[in-house]
Backbone as CSV, one residue per row, in Angstrom:
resi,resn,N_x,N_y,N_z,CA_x,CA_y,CA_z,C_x,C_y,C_z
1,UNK,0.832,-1.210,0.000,0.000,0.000,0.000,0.872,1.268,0.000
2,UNK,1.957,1.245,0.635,2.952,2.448,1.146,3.555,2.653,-0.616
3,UNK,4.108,1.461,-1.581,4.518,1.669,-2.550,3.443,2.074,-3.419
4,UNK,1.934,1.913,-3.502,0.882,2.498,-4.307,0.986,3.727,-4.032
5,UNK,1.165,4.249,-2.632,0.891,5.548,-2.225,2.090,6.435,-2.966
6,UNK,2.910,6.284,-2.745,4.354,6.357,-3.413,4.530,6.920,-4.952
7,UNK,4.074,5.810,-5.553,3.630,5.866,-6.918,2.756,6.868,-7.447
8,UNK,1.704,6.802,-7.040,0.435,7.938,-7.276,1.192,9.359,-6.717
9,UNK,2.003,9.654,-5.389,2.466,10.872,-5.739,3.207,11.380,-6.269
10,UNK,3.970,10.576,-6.918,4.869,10.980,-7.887,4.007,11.202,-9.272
11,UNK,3.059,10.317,-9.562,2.405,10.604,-10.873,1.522,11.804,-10.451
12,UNK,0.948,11.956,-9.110,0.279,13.826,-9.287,1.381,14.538,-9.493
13,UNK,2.637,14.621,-8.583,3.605,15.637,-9.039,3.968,15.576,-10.361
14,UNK,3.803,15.054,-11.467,3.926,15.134,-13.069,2.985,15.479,-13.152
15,UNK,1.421,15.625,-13.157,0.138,15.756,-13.615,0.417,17.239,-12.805
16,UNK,1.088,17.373,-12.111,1.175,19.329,-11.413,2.196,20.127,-12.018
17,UNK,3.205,19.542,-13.155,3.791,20.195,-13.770,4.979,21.107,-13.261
18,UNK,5.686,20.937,-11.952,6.384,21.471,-11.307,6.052,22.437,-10.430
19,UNK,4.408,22.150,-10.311,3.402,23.539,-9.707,3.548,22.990,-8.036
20,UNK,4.134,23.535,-7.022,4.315,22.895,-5.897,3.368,23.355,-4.866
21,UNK,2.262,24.732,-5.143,1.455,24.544,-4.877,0.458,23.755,-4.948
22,UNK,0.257,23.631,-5.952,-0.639,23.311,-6.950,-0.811,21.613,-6.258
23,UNK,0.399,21.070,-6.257,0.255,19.744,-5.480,0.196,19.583,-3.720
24,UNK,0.543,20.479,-2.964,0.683,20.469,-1.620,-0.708,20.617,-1.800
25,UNK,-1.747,20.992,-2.657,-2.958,21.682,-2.522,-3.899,19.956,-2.321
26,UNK,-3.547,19.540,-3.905,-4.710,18.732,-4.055,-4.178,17.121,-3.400
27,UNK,-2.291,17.135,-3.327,-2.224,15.940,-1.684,-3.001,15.581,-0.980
28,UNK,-3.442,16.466,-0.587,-3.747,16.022,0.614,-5.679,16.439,0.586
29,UNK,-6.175,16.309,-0.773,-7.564,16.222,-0.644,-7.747,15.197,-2.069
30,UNK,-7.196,14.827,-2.950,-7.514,13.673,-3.773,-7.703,12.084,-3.317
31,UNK,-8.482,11.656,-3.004,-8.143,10.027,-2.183,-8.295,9.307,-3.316
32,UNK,-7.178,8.361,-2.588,-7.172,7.380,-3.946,-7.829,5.966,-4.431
33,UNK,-8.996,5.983,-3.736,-9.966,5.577,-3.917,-11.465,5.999,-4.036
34,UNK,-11.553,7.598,-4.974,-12.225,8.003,-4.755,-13.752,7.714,-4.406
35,UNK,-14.365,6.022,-5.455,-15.439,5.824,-4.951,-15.662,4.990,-3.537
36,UNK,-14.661,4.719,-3.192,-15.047,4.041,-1.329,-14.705,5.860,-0.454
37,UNK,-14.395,6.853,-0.764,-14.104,7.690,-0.190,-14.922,9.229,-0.002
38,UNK,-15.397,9.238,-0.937,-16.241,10.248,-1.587,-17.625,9.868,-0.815
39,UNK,-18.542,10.757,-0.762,-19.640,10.805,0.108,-21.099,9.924,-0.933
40,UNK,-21.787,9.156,-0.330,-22.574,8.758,-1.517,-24.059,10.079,-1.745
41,UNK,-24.130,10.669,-0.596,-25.304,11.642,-0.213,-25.213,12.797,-0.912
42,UNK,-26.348,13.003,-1.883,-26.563,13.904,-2.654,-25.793,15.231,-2.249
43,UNK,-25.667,16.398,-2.953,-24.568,17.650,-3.092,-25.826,18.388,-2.272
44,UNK,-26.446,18.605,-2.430,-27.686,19.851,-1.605,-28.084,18.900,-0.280
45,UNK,-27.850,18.075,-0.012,-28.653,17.354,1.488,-26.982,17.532,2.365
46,UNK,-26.093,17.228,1.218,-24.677,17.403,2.515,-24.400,19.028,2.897
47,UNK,-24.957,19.517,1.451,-24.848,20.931,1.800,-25.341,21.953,2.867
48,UNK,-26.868,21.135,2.772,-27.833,21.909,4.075,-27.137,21.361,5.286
49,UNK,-26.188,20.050,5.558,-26.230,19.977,6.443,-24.784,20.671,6.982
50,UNK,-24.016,21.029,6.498,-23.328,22.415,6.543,-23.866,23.228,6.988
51,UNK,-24.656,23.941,6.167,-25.506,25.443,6.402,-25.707,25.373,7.536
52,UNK,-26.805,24.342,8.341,-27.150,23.816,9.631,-26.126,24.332,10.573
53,UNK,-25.226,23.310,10.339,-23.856,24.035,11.387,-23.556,25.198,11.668
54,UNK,-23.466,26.197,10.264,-23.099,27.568,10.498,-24.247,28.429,11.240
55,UNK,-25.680,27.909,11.116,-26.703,28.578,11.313,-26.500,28.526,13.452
56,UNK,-26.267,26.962,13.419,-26.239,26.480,14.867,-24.681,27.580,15.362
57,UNK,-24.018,27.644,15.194,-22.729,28.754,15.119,-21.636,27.323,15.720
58,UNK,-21.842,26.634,14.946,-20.591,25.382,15.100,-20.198,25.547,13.735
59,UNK,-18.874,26.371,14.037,-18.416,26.754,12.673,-17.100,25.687,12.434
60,UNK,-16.684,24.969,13.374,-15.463,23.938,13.303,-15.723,22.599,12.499
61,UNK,-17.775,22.791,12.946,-17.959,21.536,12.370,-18.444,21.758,11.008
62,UNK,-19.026,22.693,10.536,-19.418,23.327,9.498,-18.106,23.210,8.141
63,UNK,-17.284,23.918,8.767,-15.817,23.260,7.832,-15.810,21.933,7.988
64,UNK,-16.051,21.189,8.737,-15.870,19.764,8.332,-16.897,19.165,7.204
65,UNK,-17.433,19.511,7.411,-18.851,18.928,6.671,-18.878,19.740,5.386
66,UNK,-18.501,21.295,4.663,-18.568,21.674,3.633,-17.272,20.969,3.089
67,UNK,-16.119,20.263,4.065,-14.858,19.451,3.089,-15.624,18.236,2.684
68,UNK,-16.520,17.902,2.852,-17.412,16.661,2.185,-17.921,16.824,1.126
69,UNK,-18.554,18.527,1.287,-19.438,18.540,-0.264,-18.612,18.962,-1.188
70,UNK,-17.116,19.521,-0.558,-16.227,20.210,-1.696,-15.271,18.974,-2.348
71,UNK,-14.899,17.907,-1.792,-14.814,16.591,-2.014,-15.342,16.151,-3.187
72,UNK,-16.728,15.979,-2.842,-17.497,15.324,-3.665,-18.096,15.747,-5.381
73,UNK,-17.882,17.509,-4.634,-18.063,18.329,-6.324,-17.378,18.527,-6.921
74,UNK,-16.103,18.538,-6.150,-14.797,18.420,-7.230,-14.672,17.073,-7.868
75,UNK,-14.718,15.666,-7.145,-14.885,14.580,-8.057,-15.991,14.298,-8.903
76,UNK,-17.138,15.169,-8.765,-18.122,14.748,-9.695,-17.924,15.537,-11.110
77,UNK,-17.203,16.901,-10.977,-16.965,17.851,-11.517,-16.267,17.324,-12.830
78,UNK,-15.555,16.131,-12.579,-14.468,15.675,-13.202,-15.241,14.550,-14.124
79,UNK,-16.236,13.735,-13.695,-16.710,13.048,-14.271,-17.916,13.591,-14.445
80,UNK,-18.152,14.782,-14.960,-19.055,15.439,-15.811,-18.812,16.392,-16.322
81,UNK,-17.953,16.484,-17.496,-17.307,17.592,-18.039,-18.212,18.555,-18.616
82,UNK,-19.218,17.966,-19.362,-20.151,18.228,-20.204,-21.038,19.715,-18.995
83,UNK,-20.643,19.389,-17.905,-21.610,20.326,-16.982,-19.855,21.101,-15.835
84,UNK,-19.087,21.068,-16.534,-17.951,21.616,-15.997,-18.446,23.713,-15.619
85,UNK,-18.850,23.760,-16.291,-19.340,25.791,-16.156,-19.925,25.517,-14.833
86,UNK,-21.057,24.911,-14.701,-22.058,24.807,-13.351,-21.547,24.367,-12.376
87,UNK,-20.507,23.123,-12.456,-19.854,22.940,-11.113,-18.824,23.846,-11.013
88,UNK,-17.923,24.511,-11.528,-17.078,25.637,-11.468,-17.842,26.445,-9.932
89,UNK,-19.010,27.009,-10.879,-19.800,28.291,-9.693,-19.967,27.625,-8.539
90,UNK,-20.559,26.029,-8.270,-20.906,25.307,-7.322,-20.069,25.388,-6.479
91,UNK,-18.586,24.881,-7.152,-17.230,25.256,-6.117,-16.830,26.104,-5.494
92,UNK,-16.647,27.482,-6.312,-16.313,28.840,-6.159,-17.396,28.981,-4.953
93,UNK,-18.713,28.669,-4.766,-19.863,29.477,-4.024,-19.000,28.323,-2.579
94,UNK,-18.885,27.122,-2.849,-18.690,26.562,-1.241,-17.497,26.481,-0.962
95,UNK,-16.743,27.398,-1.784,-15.429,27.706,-0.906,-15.424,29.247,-0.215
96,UNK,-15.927,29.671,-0.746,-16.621,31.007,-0.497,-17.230,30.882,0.873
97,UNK,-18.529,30.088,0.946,-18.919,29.646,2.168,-18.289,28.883,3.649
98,UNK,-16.961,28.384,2.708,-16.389,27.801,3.883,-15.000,28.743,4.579
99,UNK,-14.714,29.501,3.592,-13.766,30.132,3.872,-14.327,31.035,5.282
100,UNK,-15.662,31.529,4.903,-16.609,32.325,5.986,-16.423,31.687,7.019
101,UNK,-16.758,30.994,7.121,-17.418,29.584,8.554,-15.792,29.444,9.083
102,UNK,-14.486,29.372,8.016,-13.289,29.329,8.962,-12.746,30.792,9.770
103,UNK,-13.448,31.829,8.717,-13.346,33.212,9.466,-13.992,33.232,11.042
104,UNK,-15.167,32.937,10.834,-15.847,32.977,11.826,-15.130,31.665,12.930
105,UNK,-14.895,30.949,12.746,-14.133,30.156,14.001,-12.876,30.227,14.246
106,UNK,-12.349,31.332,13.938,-11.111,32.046,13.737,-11.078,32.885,15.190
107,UNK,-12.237,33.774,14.952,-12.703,34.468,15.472,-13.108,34.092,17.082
108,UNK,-13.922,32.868,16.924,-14.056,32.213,17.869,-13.228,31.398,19.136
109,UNK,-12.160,30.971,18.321,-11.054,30.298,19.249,-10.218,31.158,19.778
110,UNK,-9.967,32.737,18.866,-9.003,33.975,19.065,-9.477,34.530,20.483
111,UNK,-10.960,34.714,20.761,-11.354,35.102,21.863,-11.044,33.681,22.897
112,UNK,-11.667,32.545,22.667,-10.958,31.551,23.693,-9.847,31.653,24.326
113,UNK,-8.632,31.924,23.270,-7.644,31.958,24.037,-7.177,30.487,23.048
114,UNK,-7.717,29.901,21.581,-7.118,28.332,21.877,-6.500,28.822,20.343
115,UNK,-5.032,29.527,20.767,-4.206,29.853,19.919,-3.773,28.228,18.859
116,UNK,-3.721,27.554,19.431,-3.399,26.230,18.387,-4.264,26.065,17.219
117,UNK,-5.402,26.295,17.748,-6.010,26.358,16.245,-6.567,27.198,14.904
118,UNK,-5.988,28.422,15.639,-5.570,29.915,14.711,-5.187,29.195,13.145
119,UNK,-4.109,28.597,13.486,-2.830,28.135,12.060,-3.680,27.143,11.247
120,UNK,-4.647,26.480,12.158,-4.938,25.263,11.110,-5.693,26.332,10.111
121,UNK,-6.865,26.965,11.093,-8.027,27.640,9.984,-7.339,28.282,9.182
122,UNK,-6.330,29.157,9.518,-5.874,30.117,8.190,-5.414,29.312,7.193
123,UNK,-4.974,28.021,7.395,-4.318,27.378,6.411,-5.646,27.149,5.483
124,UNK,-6.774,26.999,6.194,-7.966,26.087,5.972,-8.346,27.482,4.424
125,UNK,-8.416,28.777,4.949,-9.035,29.944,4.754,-7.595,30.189,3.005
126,UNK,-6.870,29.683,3.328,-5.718,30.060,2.276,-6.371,28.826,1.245
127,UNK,-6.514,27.895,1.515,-6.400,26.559,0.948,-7.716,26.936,-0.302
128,UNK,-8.934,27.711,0.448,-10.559,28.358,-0.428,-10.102,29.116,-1.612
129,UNK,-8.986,30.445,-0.653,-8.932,31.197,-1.723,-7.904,30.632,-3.060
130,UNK,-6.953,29.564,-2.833,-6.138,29.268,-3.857,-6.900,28.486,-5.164
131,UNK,-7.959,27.469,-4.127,-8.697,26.282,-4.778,-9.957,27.812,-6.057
132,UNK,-10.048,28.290,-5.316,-11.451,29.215,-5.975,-10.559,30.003,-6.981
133,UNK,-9.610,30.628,-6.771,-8.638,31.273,-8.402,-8.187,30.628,-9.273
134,UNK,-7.906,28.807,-8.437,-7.004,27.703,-9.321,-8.135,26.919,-10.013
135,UNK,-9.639,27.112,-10.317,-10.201,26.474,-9.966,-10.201,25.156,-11.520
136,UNK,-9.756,25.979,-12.376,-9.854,25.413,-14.026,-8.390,24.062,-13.481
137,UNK,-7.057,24.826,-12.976,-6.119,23.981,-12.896,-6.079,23.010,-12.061
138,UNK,-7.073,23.074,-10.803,-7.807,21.873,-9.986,-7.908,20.921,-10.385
139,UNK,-9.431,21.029,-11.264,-10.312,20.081,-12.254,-9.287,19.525,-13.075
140,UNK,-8.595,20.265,-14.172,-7.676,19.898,-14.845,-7.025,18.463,-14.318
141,UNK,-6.090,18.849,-13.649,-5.209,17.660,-12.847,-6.446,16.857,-12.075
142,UNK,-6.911,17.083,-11.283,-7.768,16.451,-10.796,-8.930,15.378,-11.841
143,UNK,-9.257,15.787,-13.046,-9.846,14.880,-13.682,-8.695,14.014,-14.171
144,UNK,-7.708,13.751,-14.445,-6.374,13.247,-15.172,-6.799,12.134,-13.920
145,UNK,-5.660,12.560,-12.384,-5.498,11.767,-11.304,-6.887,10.557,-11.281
146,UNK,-8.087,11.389,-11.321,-9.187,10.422,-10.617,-9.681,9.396,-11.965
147,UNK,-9.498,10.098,-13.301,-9.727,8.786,-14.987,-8.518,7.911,-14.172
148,UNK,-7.441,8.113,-14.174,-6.556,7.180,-14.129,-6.797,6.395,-13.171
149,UNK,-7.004,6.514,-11.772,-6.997,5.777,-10.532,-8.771,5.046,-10.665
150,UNK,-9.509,5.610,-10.902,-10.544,4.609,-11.400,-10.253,3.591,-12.493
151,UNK,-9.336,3.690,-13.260,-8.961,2.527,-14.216,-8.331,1.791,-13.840
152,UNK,-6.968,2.078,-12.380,-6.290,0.930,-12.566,-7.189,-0.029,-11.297
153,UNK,-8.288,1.149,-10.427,-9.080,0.203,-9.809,-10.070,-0.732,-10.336
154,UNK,-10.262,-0.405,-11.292,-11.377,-1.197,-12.033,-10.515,-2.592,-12.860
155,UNK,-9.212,-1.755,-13.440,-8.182,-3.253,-13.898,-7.779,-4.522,-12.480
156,UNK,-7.748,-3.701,-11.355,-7.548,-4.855,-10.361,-8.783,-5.490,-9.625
157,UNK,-9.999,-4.505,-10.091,-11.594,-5.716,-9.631,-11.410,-6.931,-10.811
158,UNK,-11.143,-6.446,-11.797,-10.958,-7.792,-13.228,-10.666,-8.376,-12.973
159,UNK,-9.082,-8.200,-12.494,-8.198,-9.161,-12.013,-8.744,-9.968,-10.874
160,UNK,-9.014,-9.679,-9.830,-9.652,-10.138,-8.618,-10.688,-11.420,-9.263
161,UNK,-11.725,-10.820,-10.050,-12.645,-11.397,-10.672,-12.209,-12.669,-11.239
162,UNK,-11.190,-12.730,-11.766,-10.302,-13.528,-12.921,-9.547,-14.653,-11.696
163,UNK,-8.684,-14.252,-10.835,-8.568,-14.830,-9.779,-9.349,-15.765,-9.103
164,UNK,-10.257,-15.117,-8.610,-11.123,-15.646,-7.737,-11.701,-17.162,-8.848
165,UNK,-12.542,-16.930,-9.389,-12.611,-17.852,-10.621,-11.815,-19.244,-10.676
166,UNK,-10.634,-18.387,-11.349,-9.679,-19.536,-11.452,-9.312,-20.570,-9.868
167,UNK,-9.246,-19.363,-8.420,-9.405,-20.476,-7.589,-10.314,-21.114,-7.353
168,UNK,-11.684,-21.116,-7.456,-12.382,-21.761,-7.259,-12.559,-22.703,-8.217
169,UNK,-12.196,-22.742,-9.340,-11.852,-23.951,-10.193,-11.335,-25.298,-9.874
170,UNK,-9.860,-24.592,-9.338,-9.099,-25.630,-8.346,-9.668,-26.447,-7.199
171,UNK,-10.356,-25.319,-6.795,-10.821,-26.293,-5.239,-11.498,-27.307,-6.040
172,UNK,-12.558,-27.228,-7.223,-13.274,-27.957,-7.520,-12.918,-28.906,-8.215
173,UNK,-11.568,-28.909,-8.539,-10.262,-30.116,-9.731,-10.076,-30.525,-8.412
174,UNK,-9.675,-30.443,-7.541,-9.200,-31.027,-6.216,-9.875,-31.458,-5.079
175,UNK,-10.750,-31.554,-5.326,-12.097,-32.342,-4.962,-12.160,-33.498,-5.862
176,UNK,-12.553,-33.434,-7.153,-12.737,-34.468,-8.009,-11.472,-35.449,-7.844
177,UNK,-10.725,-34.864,-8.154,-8.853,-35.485,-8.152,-9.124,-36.502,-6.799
178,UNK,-9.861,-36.153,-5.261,-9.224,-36.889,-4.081,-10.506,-37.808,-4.135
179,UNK,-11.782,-37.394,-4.876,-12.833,-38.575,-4.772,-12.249,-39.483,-5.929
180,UNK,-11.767,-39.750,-6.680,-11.350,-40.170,-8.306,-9.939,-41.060,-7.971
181,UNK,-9.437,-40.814,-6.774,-8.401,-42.246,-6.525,-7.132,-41.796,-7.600
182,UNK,-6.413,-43.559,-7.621,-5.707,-44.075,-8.241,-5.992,-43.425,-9.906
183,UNK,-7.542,-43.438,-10.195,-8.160,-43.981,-11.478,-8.028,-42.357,-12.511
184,UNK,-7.914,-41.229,-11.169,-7.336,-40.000,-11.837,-6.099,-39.507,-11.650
185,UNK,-5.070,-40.307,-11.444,-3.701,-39.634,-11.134,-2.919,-39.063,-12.607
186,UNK,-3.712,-39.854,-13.375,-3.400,-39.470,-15.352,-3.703,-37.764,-14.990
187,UNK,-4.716,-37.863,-15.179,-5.848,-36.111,-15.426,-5.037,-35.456,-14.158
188,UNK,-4.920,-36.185,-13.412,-4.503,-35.000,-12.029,-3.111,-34.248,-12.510
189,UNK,-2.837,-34.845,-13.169,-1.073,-35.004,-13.591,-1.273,-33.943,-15.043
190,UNK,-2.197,-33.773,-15.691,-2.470,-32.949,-17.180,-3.136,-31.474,-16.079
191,UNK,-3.941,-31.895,-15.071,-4.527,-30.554,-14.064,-3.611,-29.757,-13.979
192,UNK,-2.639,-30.408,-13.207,-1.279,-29.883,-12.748,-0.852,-29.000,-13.799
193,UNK,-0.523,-29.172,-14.687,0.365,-28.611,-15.984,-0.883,-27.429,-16.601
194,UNK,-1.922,-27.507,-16.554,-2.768,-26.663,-16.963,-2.661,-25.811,-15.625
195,UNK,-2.975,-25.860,-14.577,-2.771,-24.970,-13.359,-1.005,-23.969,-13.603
196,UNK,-0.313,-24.594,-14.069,0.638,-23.653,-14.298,1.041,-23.205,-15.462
197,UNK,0.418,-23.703,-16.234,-0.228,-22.550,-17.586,-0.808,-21.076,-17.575
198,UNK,-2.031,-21.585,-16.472,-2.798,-20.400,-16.038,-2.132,-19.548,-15.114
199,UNK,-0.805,-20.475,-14.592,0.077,-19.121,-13.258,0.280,-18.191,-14.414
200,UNK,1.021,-18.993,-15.504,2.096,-17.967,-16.390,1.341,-17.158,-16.984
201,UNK,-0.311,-17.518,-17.428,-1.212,-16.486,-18.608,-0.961,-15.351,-17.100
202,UNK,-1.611,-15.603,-16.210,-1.969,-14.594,-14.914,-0.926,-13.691,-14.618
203,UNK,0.807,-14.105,-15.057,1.206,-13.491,-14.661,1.812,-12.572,-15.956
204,UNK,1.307,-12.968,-17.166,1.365,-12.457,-18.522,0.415,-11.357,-18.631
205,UNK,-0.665,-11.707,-18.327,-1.779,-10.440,-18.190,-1.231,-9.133,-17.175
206,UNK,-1.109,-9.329,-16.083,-0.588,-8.668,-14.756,0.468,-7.498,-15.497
207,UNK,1.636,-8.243,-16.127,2.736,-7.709,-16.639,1.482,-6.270,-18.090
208,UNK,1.317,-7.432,-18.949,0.632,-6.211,-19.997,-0.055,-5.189,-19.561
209,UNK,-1.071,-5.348,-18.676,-1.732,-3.965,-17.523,-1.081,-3.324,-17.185
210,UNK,0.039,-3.552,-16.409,1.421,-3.056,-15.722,1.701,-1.959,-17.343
211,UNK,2.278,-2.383,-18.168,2.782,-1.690,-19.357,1.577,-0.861,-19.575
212,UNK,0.168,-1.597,-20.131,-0.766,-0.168,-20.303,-0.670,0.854,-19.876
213,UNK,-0.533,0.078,-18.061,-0.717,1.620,-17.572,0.086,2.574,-17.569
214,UNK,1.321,2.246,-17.362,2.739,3.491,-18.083,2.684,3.722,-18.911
215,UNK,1.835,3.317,-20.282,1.891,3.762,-21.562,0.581,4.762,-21.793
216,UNK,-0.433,4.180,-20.911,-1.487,5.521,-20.549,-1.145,6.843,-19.640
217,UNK,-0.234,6.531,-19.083,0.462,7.884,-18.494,0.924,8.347,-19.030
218,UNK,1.989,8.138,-20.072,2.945,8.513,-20.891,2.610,9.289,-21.903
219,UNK,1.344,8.996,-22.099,0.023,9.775,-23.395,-0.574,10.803,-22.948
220,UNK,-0.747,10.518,-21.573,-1.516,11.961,-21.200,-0.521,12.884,-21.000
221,UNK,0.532,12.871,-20.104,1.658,13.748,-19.915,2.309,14.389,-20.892
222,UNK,2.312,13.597,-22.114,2.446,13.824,-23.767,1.489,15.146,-24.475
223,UNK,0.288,14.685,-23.780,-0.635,15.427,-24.424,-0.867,16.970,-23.679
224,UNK,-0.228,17.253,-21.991,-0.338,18.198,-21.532,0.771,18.805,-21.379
225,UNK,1.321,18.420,-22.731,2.905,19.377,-22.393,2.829,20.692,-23.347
């Protein structure tokens, strides 16, 4: 997992073009699994429940909860290009909104006295205004990162799929093989040799994916130079 993680940031830092904002930015908000990560709850029901917060004057939690819907509209943003203008404003308006809600609990902890968390919000409050000016070069990289990482997740459900399969094949050759005696040690013996046929196709396939996918990187990086 540590070497996937590894990998993927080195391929955003190429997809950021030497932009070191630009990547400290979207680090640490791209997950790389976006559909186990991403919120499944509609954009206006996570939204109200934001608003809620700010209305209740829990503005700590309010930023938590608008990083859900800003999450989620930036990845949807990406897989709906065709409606890219409308989520643009969508973004711009809830960073706008959240930047507020970190003002305001800015404000709030400054009178507390709970100086520690001054630094996070401003970072929080810097992070709105960069994302809301950057917002074309976001999407940009950000649709690249999330096509790609949905493909090579979807190449390793195949695989899984393909796997799984093939073991359960076996269990079921190896069942037959221990009821079948003496009278299948022929076939058990041709099983065998077909079972490591299928290691080598498995590990023939594995390898060609492996190459796609550097050769699908290699095209896009090609194409955004």
């Amino acid at each position: 997992m540590v070497e996937e993680e590894e990998k993927e940031e080195s391929w955003l830092r190429q997809l950021c073009r030497g932009d070191a904002k630009l990547y400290d930015v979207l680090a640490g908000s791209l997950p790389l699994d976006p559909m186990a990560a991403i919120s499944k709850e509609d954009l206006g029901a996570l939204t109200e429940e934001a608003e809620k917060s700010v209305k209740d004057e829990n503005y700590e939690q309010a930023i938590r909860k608008y990083r859900l819907v800003l999450d989620k509209a930036i990845f949807e943003a990406t897989q709906h290009q065709e409606e890219k203008d409308r989520y643009i404003k969508v973004i711009q308006d809830l960073m706008s909104k959240t930047a507020q809600a970190a003002e305001r609990a800015k404000e709030k902890v400054e009178k507390e006295g709970r100086a520690d968390r001054v630094a996070s919000l401003e970072r929080r409050i810097e992070y709105c205004r960069f994302v809301s000016e950057r917002i074309e070069d976001v999407l940009d990289v950000a649709s690249h990162f999330y096509n790609e990482r949905l493909e090579i997740l979807g190449e390793k459900e195949r695989g899984e799929a393909r796997r799984g399969a093939v073991r359960e094949k076996r269990t079921k050759e190896e069942r037959e093989e221990g009821r079948g005696g003496k009278r299948d040690k022929k076939r058990g013996k041709e099983r065998r040799e077909e079972r490591l046929e299928e290691d080598r196709e498995e590990e023939r396939e594995e390898k060609g994916e492996k190459e796609t996918g550097e050769e699908r990187r290699k095209k896009i990086l090609e194409a955004r130079r």
